[in-house]
Backbone as CSV, one residue per row, in Angstrom:
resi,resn,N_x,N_y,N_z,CA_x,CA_y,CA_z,C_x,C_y,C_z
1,UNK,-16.417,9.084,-8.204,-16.649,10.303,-8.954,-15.323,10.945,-9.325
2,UNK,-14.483,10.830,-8.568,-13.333,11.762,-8.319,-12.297,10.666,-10.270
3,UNK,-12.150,9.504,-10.027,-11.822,8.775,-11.267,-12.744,9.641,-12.845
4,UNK,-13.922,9.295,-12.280,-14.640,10.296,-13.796,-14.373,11.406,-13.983
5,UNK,-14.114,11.911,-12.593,-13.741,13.230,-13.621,-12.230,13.463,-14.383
6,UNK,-11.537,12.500,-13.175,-9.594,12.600,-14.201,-10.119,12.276,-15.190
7,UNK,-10.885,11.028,-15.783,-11.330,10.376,-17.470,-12.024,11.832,-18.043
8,UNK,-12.789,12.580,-17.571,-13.281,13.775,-18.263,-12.105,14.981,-18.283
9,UNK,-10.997,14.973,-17.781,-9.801,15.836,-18.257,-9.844,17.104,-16.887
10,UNK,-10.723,16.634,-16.169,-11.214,17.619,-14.628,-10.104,17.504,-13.575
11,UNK,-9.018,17.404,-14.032,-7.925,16.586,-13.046,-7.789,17.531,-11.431
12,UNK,-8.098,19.008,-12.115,-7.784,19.834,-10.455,-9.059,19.536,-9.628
13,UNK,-10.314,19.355,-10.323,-11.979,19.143,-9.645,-11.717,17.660,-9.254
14,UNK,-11.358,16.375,-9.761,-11.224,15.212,-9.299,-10.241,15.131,-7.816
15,UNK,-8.794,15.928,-7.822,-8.290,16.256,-6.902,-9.216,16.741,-5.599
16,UNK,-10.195,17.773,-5.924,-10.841,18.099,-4.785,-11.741,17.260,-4.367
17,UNK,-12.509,16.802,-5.278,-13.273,15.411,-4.877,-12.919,14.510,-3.975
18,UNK,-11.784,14.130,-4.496,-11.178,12.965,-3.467,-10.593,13.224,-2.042
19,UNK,-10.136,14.486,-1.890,-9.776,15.418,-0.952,-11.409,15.507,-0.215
20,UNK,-12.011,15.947,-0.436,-13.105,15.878,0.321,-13.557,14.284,0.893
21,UNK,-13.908,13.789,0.300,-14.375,12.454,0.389,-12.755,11.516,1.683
22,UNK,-11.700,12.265,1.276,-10.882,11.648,2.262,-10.748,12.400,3.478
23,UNK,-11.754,12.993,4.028,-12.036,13.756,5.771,-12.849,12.471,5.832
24,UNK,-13.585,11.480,5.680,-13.964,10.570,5.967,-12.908,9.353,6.028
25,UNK,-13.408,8.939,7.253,-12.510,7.578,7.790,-12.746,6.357,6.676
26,UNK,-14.062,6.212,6.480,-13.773,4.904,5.701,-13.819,5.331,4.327
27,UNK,-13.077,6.307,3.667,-12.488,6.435,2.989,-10.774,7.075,3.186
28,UNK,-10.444,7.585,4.150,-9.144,7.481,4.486,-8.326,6.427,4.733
29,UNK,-9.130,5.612,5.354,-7.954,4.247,6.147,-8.609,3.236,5.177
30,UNK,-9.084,3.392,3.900,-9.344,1.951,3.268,-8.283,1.754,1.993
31,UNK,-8.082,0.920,2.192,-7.169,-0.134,0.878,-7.933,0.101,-0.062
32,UNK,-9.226,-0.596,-0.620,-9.841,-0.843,-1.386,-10.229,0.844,-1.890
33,UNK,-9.961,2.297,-1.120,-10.404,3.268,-1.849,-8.950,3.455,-2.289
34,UNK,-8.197,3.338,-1.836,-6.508,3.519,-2.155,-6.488,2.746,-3.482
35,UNK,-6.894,1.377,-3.575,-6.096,0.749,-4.630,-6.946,1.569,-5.892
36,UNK,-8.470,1.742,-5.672,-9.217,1.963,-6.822,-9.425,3.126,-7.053
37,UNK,-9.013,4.082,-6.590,-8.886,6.102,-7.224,-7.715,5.988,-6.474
38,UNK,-7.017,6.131,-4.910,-6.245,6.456,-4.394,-4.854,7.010,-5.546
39,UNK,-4.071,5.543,-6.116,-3.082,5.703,-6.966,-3.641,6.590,-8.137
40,UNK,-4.657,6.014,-8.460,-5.052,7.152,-9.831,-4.688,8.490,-9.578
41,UNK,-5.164,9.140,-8.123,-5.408,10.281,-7.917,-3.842,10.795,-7.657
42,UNK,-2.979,9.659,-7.441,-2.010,10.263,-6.979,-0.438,10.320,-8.325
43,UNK,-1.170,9.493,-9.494,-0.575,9.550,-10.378,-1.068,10.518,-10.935
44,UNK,-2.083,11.591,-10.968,-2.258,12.694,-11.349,-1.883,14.056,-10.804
45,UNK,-1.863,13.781,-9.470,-0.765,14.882,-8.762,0.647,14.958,-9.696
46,UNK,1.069,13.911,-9.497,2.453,13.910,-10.572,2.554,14.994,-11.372
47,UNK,1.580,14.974,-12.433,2.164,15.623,-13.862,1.669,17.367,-13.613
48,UNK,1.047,17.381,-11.956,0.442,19.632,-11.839,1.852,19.939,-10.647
49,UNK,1.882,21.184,-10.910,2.282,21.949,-10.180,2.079,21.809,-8.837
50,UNK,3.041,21.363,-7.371,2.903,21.509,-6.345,1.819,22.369,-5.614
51,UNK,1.896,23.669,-5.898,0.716,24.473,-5.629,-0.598,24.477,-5.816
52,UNK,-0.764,23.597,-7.109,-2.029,23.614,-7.843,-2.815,22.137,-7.042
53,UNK,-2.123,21.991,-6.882,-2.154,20.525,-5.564,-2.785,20.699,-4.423
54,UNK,-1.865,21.520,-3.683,-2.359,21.777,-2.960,-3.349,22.940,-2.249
55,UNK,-3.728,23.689,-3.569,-4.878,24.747,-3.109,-6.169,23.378,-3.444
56,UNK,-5.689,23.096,-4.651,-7.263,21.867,-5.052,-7.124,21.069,-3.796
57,UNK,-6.508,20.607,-3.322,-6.745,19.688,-1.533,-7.040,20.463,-0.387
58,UNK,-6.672,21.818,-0.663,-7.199,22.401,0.687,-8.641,22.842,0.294
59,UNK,-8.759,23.199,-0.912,-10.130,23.453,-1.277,-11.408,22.242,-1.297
60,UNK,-10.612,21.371,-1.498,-11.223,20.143,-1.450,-12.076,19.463,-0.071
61,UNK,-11.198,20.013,0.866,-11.216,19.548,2.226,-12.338,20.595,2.847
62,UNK,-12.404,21.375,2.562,-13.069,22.851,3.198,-14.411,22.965,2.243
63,UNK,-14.965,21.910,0.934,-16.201,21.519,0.114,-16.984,20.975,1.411
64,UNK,-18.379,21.553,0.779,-19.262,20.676,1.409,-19.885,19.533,0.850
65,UNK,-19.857,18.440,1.935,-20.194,17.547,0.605,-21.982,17.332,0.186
66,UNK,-22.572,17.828,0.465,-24.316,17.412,0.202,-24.103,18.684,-0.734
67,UNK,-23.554,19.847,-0.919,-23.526,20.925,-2.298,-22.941,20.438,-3.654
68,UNK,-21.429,19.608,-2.721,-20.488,18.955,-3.776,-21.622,18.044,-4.445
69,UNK,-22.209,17.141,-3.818,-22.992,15.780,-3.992,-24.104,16.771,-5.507
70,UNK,-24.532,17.630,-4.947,-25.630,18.062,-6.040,-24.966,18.876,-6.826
71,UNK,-24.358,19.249,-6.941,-23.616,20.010,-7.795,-23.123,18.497,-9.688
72,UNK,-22.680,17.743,-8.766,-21.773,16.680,-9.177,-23.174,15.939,-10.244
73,UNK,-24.316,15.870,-9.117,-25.647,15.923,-10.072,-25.919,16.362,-11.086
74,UNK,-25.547,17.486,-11.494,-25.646,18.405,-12.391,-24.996,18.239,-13.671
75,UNK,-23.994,17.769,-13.126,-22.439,17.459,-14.393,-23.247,16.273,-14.817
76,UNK,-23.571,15.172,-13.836,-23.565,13.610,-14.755,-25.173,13.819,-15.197
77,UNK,-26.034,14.582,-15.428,-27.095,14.773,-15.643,-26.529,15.367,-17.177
78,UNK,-26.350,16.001,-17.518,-25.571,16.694,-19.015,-24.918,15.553,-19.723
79,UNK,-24.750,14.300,-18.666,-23.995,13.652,-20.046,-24.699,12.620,-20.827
């Protein structure tokens, strides 16, 4: 999810996405989430503001995810 939304231009909401989703282990310690959003996500840190970084990761981390989950419903339902 966190990839669709950088492709939809959501780059600070994809940040939190992935930030959430990485308080989980098998998405923290996996390669395979690293190689396939990990770099994405982190070649998009690049081009924001330090700060903007890191409020979207602390905010990210502190989401719930079954609200995030339906919420996120909502967006890919509109498209």
């Amino acid at each position: 999810m966190a990839l669709y939304l950088l492709g939809q231009g959501e780059t600070r909401f994809a940040l939190e996405v992935y930030a959430l989703a990485s308080r989980y282990a098998y998405v923290a310690n996996s390669c395979w989430f690293e190689d396939m959003a990990g770099c994405h996500i982190e070649a998009a840190k690049a081009g924001l503001v330090a700060e903007v970084v890191a409020q979207a990761e602390k905010q990210g981390k502190e989401r719930d995810m079954w609200a995030t989950a339906t919420g996120l419903m909502v967006v890919l339902e509109k498209e």
